[in-house]
mmCIF file of the N, C-alpha and C atoms, coordinates in Angstrom:
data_MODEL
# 
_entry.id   MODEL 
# 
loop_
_atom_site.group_PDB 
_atom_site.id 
_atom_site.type_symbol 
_atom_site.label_atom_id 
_atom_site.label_alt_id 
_atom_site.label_comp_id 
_atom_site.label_asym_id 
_atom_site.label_entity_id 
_atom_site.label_seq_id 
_atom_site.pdbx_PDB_ins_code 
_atom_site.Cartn_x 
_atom_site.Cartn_y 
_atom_site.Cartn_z 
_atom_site.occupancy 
_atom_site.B_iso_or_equiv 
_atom_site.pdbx_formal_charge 
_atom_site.auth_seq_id 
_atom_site.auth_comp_id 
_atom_site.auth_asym_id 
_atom_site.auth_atom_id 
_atom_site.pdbx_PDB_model_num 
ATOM 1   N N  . UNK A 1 1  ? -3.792  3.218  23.256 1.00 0.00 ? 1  UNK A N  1 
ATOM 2   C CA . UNK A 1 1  ? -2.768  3.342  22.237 1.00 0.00 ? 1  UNK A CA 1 
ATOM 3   C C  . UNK A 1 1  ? -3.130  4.506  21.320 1.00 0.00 ? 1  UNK A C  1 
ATOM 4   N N  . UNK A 1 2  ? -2.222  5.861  21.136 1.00 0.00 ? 2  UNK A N  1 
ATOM 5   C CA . UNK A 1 2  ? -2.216  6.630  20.286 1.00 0.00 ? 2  UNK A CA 1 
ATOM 6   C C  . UNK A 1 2  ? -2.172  6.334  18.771 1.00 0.00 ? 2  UNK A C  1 
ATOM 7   N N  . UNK A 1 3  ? -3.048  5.995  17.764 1.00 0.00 ? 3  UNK A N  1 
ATOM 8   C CA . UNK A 1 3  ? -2.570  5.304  16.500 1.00 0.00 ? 3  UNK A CA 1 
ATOM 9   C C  . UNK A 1 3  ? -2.188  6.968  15.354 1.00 0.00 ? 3  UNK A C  1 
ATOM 10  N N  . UNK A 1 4  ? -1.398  6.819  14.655 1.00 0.00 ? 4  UNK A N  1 
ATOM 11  C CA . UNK A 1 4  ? -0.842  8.400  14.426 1.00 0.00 ? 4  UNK A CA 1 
ATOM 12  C C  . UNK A 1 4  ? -1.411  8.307  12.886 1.00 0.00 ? 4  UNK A C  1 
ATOM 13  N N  . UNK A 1 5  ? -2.574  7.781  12.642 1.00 0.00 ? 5  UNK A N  1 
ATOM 14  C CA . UNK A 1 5  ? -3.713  7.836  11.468 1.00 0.00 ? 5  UNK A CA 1 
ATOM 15  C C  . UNK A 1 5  ? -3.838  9.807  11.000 1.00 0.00 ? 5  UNK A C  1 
ATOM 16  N N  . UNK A 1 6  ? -3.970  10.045 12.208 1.00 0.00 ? 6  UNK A N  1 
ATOM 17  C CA . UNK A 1 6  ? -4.566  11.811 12.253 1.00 0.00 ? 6  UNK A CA 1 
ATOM 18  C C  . UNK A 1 6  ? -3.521  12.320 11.612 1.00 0.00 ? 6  UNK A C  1 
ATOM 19  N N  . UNK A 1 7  ? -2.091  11.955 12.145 1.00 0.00 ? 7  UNK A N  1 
ATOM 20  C CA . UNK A 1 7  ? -1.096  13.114 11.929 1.00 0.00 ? 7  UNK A CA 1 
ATOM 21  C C  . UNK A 1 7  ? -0.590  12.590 10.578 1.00 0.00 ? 7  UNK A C  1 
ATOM 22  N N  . UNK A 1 8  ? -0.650  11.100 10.042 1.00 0.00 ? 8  UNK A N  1 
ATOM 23  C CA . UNK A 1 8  ? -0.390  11.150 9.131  1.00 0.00 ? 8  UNK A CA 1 
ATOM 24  C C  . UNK A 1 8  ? -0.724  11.624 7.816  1.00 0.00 ? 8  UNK A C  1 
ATOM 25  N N  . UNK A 1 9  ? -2.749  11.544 8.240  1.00 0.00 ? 9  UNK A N  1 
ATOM 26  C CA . UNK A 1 9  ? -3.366  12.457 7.311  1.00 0.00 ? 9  UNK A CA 1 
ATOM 27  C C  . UNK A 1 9  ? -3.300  14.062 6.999  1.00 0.00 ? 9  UNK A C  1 
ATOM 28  N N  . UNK A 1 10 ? -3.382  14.366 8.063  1.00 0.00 ? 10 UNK A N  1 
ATOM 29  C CA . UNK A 1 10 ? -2.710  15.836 7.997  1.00 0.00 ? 10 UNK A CA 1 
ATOM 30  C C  . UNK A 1 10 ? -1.446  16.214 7.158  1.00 0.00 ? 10 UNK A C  1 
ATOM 31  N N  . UNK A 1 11 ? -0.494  15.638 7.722  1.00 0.00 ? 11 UNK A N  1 
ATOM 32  C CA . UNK A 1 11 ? 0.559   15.691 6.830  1.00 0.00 ? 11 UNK A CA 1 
ATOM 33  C C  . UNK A 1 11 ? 0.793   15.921 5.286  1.00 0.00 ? 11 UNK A C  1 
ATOM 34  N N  . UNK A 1 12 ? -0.330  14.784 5.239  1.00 0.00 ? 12 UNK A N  1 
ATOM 35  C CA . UNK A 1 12 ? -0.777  15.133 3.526  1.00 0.00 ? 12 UNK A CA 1 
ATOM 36  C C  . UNK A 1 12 ? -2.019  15.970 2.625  1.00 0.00 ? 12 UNK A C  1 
ATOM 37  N N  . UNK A 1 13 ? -1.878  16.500 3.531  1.00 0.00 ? 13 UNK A N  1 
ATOM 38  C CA . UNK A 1 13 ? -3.429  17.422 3.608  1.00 0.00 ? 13 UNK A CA 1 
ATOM 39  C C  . UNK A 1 13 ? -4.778  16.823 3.048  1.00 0.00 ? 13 UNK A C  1 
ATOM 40  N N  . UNK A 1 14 ? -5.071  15.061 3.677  1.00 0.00 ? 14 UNK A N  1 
ATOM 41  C CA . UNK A 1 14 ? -5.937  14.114 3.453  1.00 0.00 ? 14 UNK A CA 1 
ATOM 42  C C  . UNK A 1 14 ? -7.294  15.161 3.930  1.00 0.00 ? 14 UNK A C  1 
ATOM 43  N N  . UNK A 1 15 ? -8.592  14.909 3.750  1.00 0.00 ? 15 UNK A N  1 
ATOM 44  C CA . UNK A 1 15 ? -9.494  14.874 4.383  1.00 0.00 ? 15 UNK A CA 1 
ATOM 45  C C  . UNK A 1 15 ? -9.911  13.265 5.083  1.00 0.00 ? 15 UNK A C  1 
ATOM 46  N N  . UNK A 1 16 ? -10.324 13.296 5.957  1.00 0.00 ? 16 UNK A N  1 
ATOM 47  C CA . UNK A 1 16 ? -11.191 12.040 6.331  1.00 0.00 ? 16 UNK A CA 1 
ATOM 48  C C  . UNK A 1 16 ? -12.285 11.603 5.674  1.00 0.00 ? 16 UNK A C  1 
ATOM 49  N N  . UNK A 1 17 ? -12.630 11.907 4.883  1.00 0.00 ? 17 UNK A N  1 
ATOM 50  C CA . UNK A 1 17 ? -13.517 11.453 4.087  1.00 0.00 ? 17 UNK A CA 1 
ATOM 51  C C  . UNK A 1 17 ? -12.761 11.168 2.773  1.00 0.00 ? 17 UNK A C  1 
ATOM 52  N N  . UNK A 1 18 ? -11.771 11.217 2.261  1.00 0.00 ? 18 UNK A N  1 
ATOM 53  C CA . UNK A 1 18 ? -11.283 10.983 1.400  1.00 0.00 ? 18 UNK A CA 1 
ATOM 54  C C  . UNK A 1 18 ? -10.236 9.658  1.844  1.00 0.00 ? 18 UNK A C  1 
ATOM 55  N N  . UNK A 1 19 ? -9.919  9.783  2.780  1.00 0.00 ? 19 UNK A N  1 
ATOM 56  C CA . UNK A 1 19 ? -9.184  8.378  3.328  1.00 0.00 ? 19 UNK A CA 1 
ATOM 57  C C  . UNK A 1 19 ? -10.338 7.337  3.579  1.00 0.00 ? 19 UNK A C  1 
ATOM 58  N N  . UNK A 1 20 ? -11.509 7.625  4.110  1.00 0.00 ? 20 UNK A N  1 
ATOM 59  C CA . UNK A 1 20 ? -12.658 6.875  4.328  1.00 0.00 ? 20 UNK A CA 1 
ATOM 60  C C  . UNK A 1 20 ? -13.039 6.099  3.181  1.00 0.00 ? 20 UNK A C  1 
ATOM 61  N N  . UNK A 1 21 ? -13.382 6.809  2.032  1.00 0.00 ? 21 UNK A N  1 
ATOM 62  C CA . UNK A 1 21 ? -13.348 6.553  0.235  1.00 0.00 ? 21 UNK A CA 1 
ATOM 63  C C  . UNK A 1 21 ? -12.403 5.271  0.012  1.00 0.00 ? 21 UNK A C  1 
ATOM 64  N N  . UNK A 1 22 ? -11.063 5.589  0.282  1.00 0.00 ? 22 UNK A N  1 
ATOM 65  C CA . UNK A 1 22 ? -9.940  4.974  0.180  1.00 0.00 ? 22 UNK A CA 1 
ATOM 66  C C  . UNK A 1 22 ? -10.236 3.310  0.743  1.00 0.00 ? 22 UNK A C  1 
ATOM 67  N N  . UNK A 1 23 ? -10.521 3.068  2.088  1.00 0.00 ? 23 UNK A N  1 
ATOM 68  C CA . UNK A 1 23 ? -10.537 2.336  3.079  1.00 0.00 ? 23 UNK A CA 1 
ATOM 69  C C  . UNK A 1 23 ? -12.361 1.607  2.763  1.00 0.00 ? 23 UNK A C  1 
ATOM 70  N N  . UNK A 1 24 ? -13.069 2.598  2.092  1.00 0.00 ? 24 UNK A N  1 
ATOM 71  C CA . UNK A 1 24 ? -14.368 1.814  2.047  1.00 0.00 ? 24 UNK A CA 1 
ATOM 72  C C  . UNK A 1 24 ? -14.952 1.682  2.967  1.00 0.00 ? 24 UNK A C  1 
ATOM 73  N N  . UNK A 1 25 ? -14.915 3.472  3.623  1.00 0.00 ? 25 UNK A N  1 
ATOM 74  C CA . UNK A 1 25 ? -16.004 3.113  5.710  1.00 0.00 ? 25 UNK A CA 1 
ATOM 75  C C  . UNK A 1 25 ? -16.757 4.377  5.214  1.00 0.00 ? 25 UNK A C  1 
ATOM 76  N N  . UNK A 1 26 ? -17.352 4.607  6.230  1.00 0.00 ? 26 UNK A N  1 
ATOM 77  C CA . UNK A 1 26 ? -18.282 5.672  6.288  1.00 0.00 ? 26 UNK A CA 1 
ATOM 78  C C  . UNK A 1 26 ? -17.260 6.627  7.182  1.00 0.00 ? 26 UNK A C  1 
ATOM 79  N N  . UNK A 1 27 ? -16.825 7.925  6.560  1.00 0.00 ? 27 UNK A N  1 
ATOM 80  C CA . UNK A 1 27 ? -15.987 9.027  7.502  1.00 0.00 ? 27 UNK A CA 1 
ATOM 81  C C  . UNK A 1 27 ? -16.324 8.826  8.798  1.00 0.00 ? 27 UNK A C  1 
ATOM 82  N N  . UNK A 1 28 ? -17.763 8.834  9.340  1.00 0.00 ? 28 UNK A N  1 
ATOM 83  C CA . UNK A 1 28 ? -18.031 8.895  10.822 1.00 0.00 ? 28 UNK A CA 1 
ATOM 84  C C  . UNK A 1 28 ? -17.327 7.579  11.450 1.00 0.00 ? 28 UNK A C  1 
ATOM 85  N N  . UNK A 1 29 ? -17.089 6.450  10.905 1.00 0.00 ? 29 UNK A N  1 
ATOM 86  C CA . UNK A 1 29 ? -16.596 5.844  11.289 1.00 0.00 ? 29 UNK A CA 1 
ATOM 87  C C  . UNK A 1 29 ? -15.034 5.865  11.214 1.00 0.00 ? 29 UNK A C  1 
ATOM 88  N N  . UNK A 1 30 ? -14.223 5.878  10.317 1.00 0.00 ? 30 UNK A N  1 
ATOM 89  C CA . UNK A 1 30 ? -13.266 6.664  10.063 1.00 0.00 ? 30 UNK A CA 1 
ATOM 90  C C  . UNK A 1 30 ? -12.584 7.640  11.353 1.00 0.00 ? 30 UNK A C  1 
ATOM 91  N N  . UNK A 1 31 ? -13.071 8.362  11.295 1.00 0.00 ? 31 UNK A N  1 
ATOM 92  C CA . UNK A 1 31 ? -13.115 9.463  12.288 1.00 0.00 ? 31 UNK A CA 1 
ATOM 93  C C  . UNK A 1 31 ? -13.136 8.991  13.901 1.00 0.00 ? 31 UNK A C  1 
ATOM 94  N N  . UNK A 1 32 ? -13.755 7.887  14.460 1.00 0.00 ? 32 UNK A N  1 
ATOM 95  C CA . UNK A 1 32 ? -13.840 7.247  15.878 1.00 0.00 ? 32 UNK A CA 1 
ATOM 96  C C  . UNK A 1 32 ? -12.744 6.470  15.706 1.00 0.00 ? 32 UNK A C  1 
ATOM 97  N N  . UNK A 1 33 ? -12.158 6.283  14.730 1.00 0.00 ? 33 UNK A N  1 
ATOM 98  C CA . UNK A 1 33 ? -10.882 5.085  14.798 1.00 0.00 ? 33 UNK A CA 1 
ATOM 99  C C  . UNK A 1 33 ? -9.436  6.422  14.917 1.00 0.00 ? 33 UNK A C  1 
ATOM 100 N N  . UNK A 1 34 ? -9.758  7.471  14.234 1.00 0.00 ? 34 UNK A N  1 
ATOM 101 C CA . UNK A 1 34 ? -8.366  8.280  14.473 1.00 0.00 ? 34 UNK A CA 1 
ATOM 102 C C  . UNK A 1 34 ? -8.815  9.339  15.732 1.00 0.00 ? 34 UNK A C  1 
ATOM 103 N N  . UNK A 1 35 ? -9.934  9.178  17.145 1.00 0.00 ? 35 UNK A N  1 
ATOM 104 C CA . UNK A 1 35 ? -9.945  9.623  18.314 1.00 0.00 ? 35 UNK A CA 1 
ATOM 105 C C  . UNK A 1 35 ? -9.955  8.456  19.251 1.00 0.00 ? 35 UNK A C  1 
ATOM 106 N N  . UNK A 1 36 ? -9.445  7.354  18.884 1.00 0.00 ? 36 UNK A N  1 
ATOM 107 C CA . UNK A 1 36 ? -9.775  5.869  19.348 1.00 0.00 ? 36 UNK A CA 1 
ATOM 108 C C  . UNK A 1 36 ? -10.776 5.541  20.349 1.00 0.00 ? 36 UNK A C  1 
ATOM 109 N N  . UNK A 1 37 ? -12.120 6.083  19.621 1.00 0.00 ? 37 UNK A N  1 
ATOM 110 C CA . UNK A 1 37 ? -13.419 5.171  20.326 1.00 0.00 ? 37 UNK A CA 1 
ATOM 111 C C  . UNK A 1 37 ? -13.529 3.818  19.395 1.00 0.00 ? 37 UNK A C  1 
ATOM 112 N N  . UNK A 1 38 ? -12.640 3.388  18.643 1.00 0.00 ? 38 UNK A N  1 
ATOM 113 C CA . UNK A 1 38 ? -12.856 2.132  17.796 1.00 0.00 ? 38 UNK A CA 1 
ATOM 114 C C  . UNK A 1 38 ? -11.579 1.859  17.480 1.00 0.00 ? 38 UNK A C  1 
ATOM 115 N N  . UNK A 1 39 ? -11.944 0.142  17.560 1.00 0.00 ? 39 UNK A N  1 
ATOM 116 C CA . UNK A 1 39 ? -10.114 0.294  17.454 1.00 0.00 ? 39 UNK A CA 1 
ATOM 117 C C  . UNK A 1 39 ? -9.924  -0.422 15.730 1.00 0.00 ? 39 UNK A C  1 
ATOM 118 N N  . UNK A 1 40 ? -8.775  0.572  15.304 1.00 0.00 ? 40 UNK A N  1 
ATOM 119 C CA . UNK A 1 40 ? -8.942  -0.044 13.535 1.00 0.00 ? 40 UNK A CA 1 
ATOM 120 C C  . UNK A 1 40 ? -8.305  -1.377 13.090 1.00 0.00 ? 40 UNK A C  1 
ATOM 121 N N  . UNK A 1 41 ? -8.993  -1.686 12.631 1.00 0.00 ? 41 UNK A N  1 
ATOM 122 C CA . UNK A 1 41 ? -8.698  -2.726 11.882 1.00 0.00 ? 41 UNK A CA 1 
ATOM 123 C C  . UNK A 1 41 ? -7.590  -3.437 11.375 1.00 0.00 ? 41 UNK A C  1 
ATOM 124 N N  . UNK A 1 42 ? -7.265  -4.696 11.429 1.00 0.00 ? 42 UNK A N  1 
ATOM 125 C CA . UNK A 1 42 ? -5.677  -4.883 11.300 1.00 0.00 ? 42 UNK A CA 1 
ATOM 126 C C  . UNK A 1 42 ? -5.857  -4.442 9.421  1.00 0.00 ? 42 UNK A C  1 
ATOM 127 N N  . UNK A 1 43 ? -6.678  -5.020 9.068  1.00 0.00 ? 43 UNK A N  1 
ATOM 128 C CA . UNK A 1 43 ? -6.623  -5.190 7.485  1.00 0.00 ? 43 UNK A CA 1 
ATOM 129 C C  . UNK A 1 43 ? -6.738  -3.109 6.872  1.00 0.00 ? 43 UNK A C  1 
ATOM 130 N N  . UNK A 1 44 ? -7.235  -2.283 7.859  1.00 0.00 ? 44 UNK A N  1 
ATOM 131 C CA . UNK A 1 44 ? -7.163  -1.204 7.682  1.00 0.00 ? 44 UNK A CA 1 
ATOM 132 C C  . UNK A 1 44 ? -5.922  0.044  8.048  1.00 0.00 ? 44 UNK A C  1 
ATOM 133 N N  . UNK A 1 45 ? -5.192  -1.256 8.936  1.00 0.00 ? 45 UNK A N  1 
ATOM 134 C CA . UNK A 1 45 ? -3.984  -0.802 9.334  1.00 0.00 ? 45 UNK A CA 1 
ATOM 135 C C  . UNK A 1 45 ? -3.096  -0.649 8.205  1.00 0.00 ? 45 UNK A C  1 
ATOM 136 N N  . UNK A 1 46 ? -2.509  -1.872 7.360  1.00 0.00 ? 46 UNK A N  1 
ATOM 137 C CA . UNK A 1 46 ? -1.774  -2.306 6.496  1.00 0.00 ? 46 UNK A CA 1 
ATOM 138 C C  . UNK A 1 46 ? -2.322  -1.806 5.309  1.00 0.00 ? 46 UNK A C  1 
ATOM 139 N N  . UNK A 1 47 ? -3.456  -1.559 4.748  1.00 0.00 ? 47 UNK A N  1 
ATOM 140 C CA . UNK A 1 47 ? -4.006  -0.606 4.008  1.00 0.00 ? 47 UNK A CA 1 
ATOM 141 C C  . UNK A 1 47 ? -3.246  0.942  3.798  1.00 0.00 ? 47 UNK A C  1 
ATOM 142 N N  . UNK A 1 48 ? -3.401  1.498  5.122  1.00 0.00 ? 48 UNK A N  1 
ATOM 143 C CA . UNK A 1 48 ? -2.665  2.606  5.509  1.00 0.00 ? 48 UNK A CA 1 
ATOM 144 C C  . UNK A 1 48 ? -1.383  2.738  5.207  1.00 0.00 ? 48 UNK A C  1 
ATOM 145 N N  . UNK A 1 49 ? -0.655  1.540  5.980  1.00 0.00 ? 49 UNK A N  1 
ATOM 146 C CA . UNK A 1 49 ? 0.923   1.974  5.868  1.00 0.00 ? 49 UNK A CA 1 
ATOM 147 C C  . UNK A 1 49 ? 0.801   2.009  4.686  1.00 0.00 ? 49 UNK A C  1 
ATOM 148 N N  . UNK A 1 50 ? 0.215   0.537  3.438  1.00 0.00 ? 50 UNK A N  1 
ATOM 149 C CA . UNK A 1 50 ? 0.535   0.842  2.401  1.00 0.00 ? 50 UNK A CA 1 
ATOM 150 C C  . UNK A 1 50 ? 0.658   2.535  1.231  1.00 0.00 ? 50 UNK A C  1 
ATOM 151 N N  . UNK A 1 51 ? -0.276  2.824  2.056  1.00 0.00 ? 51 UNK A N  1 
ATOM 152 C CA . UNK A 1 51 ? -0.864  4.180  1.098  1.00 0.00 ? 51 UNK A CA 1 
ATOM 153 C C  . UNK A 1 51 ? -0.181  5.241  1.862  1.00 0.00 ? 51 UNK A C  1 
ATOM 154 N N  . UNK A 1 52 ? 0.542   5.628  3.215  1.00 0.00 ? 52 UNK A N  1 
ATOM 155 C CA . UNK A 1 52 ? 1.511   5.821  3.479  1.00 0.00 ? 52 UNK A CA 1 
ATOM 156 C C  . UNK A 1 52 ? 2.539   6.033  3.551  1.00 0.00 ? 52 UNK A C  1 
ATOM 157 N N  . UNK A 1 53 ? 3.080   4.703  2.530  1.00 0.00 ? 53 UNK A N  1 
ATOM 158 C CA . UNK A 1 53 ? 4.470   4.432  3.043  1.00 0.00 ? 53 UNK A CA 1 
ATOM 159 C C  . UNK A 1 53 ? 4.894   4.117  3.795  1.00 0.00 ? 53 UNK A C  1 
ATOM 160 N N  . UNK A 1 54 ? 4.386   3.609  5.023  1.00 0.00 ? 54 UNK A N  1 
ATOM 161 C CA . UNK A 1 54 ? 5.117   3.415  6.364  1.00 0.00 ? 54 UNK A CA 1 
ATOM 162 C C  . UNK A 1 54 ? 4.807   2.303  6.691  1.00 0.00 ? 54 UNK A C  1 
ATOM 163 N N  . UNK A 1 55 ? 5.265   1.930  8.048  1.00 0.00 ? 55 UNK A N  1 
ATOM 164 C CA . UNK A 1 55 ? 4.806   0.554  8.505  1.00 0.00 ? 55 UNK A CA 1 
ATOM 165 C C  . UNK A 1 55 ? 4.341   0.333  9.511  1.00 0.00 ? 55 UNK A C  1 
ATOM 166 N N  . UNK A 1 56 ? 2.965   -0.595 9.516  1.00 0.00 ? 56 UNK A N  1 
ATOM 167 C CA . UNK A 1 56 ? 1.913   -0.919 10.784 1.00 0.00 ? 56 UNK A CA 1 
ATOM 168 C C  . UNK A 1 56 ? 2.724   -0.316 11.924 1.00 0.00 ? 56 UNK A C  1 
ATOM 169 N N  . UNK A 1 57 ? 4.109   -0.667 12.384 1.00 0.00 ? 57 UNK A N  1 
ATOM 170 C CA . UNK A 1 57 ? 4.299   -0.554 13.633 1.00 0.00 ? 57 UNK A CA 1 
ATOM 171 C C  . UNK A 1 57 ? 4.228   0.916  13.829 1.00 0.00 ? 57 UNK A C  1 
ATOM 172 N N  . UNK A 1 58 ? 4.385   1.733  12.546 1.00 0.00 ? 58 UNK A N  1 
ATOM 173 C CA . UNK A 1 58 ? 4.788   3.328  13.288 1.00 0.00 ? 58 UNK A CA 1 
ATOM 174 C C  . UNK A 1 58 ? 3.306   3.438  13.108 1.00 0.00 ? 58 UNK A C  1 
ATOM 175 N N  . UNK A 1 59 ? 2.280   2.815  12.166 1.00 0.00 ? 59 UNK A N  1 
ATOM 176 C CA . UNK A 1 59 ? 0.821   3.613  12.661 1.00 0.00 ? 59 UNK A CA 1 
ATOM 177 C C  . UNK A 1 59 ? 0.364   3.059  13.959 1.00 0.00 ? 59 UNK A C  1 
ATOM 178 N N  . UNK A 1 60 ? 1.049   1.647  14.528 1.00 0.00 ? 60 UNK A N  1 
ATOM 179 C CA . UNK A 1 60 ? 0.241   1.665  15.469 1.00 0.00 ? 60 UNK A CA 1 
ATOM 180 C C  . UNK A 1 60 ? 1.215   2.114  16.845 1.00 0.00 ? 60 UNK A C  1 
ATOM 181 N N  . UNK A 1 61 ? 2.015   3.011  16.374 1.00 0.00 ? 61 UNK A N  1 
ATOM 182 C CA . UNK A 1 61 ? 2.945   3.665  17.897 1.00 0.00 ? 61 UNK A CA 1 
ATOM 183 C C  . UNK A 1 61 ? 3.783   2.690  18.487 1.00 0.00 ? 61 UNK A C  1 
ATOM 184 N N  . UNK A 1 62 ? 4.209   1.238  17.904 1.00 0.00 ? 62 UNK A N  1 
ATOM 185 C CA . UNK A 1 62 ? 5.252   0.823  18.339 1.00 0.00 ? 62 UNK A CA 1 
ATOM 186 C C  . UNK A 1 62 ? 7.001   1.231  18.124 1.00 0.00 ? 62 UNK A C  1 
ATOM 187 N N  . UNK A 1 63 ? 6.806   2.038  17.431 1.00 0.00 ? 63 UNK A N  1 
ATOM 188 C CA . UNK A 1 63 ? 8.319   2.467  16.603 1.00 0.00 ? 63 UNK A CA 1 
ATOM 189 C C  . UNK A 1 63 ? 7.955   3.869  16.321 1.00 0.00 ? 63 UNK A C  1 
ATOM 190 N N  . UNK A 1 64 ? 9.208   4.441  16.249 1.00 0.00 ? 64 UNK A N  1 
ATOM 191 C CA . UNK A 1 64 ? 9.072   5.713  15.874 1.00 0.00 ? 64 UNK A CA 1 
ATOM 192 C C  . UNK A 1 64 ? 10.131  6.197  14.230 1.00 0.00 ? 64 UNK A C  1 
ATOM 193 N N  . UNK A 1 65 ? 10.094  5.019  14.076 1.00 0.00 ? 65 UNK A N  1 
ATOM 194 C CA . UNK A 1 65 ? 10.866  5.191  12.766 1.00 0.00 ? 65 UNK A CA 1 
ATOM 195 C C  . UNK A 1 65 ? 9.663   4.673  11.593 1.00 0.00 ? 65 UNK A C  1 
ATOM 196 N N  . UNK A 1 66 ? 9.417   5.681  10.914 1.00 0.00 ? 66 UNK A N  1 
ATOM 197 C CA . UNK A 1 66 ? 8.574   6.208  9.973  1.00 0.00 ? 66 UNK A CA 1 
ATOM 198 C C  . UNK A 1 66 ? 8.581   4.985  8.795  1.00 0.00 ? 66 UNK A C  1 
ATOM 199 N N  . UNK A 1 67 ? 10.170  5.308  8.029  1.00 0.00 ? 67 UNK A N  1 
ATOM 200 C CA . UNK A 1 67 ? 10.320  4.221  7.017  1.00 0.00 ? 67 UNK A CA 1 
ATOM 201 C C  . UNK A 1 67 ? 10.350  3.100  7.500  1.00 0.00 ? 67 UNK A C  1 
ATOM 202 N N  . UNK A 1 68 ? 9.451   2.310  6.359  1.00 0.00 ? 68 UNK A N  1 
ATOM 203 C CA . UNK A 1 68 ? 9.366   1.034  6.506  1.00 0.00 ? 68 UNK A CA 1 
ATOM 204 C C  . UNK A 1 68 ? 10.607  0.087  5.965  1.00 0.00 ? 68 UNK A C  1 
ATOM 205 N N  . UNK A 1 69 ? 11.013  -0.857 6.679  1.00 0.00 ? 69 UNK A N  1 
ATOM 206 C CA . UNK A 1 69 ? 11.832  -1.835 6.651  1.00 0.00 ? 69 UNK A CA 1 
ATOM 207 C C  . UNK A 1 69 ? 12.364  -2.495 5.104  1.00 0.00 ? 69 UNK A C  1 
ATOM 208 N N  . UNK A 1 70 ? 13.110  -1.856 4.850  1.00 0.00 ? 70 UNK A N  1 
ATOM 209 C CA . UNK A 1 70 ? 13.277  -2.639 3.115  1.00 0.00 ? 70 UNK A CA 1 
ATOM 210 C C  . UNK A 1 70 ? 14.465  -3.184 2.897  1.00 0.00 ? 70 UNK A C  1 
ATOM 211 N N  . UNK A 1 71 ? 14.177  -4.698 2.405  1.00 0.00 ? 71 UNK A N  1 
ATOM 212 C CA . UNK A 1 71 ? 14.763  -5.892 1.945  1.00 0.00 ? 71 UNK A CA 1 
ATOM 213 C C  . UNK A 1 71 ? 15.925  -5.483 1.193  1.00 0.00 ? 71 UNK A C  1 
# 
């Protein structure tokens, strides 16, 4: 599974170590979860969308619609 962690950081001109900060990992670890030798975390997933904007399903490549679902 492609998780689109990378492109979303990019987007915002994140460093990985500054999302790492964010999330409370060590970048090197960080970093194996957005080339998927590790697979991330549900609780680091939802973290994301939150800080994002988006929703689990588009970080984890089930959907391709960005915005998240609002009530």
């Amino acid at each position: 599974m492609k998780l689109r962690i990378r492109d979303l950081r990019e987007d915002k001109d994140f460093t990985q170590k500054e999302i790492a900060e964010y999330l409370i990992c060590d970048q090197s670890l960080y970093s194996k979860y957005e080339r998927g030798e590790r697979q991330l975390p549900i609780e680091y997933a939802i973290k994301l969308a939150d800080f994002y904007k988006t929703s689990v399903d588009y970080i984890l490549g089930v959907t391709d619609i960005k915005e998240p679902y609002k009530k």
